[in-house]
C-alpha positions in Angstrom: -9.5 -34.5 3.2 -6.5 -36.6 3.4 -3.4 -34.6 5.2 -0.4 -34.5 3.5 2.9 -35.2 5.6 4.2 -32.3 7.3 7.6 -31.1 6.3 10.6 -29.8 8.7 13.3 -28.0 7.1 15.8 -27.0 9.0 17.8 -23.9 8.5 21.1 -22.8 7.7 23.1 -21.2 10.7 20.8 -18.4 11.3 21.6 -14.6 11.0 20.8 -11.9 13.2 17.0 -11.5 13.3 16.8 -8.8 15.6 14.3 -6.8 13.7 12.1 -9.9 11.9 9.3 -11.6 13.9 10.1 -14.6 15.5 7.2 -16.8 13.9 6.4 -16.0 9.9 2.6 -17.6 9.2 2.4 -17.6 5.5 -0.9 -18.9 3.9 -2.8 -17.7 0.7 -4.3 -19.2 -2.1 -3.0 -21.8 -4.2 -0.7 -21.6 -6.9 0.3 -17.9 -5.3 3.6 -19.5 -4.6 3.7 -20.1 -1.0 6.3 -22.7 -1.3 9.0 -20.3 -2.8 8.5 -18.2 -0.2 8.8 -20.8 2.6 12.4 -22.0 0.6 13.3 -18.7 0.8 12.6 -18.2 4.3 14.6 -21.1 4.9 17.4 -19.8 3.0 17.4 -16.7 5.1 17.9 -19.3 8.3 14.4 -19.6 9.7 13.1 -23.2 11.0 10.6 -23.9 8.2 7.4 -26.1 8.8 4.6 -27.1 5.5 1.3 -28.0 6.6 1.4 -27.9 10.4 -1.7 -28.8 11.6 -3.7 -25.6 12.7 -4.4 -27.2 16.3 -0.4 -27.3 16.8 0.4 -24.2 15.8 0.4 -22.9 19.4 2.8 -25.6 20.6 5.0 -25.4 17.7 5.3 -21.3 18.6 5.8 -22.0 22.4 8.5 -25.1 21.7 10.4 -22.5 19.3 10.2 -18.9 21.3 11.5 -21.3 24.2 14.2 -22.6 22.2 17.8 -20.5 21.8 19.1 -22.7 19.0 15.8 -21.7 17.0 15.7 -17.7 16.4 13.7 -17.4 13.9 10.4 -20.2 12.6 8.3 -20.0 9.5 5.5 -22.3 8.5 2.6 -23.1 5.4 -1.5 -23.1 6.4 -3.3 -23.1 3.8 -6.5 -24.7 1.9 -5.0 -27.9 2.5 -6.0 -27.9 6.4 -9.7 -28.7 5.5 -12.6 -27.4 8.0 -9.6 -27.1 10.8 -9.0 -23.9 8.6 -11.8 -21.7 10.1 -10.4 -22.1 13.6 -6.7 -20.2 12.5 -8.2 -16.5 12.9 -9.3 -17.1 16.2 -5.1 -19.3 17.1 -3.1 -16.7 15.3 -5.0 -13.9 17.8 -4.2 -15.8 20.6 -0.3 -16.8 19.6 0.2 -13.2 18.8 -0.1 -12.3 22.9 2.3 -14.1 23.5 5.0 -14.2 20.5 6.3 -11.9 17.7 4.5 -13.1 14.5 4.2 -11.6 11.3 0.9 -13.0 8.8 2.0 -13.1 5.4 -0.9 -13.5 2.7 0.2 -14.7 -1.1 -2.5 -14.4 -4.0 -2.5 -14.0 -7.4 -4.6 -12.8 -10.4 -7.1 -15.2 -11.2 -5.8 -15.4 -15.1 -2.3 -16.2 -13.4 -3.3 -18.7 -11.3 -4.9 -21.0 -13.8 -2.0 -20.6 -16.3 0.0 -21.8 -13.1 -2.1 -25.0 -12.9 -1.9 -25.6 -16.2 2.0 -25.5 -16.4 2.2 -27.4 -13.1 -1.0 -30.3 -14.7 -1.4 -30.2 -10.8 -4.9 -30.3 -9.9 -6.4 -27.8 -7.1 -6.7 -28.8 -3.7 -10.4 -27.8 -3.9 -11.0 -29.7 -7.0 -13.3 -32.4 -6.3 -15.5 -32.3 -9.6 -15.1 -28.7 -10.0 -14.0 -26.4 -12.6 -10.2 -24.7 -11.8 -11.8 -21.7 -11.7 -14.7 -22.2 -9.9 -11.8 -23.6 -7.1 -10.2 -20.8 -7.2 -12.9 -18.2 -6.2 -14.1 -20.9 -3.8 -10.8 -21.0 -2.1 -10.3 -17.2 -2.6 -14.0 -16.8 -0.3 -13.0 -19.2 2.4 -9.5 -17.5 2.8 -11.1 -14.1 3.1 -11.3 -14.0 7.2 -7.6 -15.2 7.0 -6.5 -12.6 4.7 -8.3 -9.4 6.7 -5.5 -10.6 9.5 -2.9 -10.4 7.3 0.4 -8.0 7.8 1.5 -8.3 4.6 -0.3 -9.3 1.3 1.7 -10.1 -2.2 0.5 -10.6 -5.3 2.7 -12.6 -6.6 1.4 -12.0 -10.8 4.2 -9.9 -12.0 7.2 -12.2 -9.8 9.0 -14.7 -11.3 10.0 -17.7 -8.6 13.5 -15.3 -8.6 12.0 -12.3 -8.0 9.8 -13.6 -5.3 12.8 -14.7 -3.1 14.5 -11.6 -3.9 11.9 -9.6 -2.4 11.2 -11.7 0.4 15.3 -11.7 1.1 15.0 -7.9 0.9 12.1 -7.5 3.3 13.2 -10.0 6.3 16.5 -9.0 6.4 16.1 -5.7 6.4 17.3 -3.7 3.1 17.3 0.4 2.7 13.7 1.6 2.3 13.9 2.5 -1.3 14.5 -1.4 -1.7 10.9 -2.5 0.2 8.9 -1.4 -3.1 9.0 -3.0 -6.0 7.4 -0.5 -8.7 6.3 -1.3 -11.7 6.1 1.7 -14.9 4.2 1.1 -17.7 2.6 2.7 -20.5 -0.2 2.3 -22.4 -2.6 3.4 -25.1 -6.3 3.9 -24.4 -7.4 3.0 -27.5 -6.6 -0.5 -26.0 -7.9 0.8 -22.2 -6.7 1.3 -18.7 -4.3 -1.5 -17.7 -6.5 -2.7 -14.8 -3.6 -3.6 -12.4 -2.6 0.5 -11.9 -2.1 2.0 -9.0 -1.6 5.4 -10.8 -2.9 6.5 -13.7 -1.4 9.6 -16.0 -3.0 10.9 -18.7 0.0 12.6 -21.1 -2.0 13.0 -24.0 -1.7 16.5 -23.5 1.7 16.6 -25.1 2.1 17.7 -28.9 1.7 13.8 -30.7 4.6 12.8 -32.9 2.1 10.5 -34.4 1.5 13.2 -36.9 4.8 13.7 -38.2 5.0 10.9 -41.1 8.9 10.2 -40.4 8.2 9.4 -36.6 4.8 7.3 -37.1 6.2 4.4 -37.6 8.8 4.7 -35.0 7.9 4.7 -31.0 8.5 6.9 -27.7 12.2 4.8 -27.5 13.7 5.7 -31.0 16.3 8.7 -30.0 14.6 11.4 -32.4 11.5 10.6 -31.1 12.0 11.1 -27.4 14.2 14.4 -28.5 11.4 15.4 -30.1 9.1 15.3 -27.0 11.5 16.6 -24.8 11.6 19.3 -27.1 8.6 20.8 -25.4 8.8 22.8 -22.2 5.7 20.7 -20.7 7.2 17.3 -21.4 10.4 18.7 -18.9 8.0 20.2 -16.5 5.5 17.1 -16.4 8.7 15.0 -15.7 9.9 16.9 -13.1 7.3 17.1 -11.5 5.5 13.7 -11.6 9.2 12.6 -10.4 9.1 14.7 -7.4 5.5 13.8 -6.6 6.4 10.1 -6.7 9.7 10.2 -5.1 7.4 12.0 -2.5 5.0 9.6 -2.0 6.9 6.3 -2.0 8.5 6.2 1.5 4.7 7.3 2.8 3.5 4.2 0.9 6.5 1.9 2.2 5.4 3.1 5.3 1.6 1.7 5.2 3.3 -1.4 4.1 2.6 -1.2 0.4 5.2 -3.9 -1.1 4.9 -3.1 -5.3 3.0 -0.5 -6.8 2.1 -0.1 -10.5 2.3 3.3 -12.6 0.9 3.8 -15.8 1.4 6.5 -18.8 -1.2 6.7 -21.2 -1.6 8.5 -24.4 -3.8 7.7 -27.2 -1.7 4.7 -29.1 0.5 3.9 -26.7 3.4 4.2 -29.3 5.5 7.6 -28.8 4.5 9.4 -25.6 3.5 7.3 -23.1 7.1 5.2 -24.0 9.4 8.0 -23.4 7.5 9.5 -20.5 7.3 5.6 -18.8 11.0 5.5 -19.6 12.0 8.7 -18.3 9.9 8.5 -14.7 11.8 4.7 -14.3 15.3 6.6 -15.0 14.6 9.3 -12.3 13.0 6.8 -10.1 16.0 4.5 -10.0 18.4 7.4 -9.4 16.6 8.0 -6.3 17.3 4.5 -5.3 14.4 2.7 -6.0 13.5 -0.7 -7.7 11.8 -0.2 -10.9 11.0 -2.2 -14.0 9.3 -0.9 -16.8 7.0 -2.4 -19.4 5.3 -1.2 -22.4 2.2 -2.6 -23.0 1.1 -1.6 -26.5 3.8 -0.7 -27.8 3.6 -3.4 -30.8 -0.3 -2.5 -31.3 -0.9 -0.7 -34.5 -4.6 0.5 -35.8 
């Protein structure tokens, strides 16, 4: 496979690193967004290298621990290395004796990264007769050893380009630890089924349904009467107190294990009225505590 020329960047006068690695590796699959994340990185002041060759990777690391100018490096391997690929596992092992380094592994859901293509009319590295697809899982099988290494993995679906180099901002420089999440709230009806990206799954279907009231079945969880109407009941109060707690709990143990988004679902049957004010209400009390949340309503448009 013919190489593409590797690219230098350098940096902007560098800020403190003290508590980043000194070498960022970040590889993934294609289309995950890898470049962003390397332009960000740059932005942040680290010497950025795309497509380094595999075989100089352990220079490159000993030319840039040994240099003072240079205090923080980042560089691309990826797909685009060819068979030199399957030796990287075995070099990243052996740099990491030796220098800070941090693995950073970008995918994306398969239904994302073909829309990406397709936007892009770029064709896959692995292409070669093959469907996009079939390059995809292809690619998605050879980078498995790479990925098991890995320090951090993103899924970069739900990110716009913005949002990526916000987070990655936010986790090299070093940001409060409410601001290492990103968590996503959603509800949802399960008429329609589970959204099958959750990490937590609520079932508030046990709450009194305003769909049976004719002047709020038209309406959803967001409409003010609505969500009075729920809150009107001692459970809806109590579940939101204490799912809040639970989560505001749990977060800093899963910022801890290294967990960069998670996703929260509310489900009740329609995903009109419940499941909206409860996802609402969770994101409010969530944010208060500091956190970054964004909220979505999946089905919220669905009618039977």
């Amino acid at each position: 496979m013919a190489r593409k020329k590797s690219r230098a960047r350098h940096p902007a006068p560098a800020p403190n690193h003290a508590q980043t690695p000194e070498l960022v590796v970040i590889t993934g699959l294609s289309g995950s967004g890898k470049a962003s994340v390397l332009k960000a990185l740059e932005d942040l002041g680290y010497y950025s290298v795309d497509n380094l060759p595999v075989e100089l990777i352990p220079k490159f690391a000993e030319l840039t621990h040994d240099n003072p100018s240079v205090r923080a490096t980042a560089l691309v391997v990826d797909i685009r290395e060819g068979s030199g690929l399957k030796l990287f596992p075995e070099i990243f092992t052996r740099i990491r004796r030796s220098v800070s380094a941090r693995l950073v592994f970008l995918e994306a859901d398969e239904d994302t990264i073909v829309r990406r293509f397709s936007e892009t009319r770029r064709p896959h590295p692995l292409g070669g007769g093959r469907s996009i697809i079939k390059s995809i899982r292809a690619e998605r099988k050879r980078m498995a050893p790479i990925r098991a290494q890995a320090d951090l993995i993103i899924n970069t679906s739900k990110f716009t380009v913005h949002e990526l180099r916000e987070f990655i901002g936010e986790r090299f420089v070093g940001q409060s630890e409410e601001s290492k999440i990103q968590i996503y709230v959603t509800s949802f009806g399960y008429r329609y089924g589970l959204p099958s990206d959750s990490d937590l799954v609520f079932d508030v279907r046990f709450l009194p349904n305003p769909n049976y009231i004719s002047r709020f079945k038209h309406l959803t969880g967001r409409n003010p009467a609505v969500a009075r109407y729920i809150r009107s009941f001692p459970q809806t109060v109590e579940f939101i107190n204490h799912i809040s707690e639970l989560l505001i709990y749990l977060l800093p143990h899963y910022i801890r294990e290294g967990k960069s988004y998670l996703t929260i679902a509310f489900g009740c049957t329609g995903g009109h009225h419940r499941s909206v004010m409860i996802a609402d209400a969770i994101r409010n009390n969530l944010q208060k505590a500091g956190f970054k949340v964004k909220v979505t309503h999946r089905d919220i448009l669905q009618r039977a």
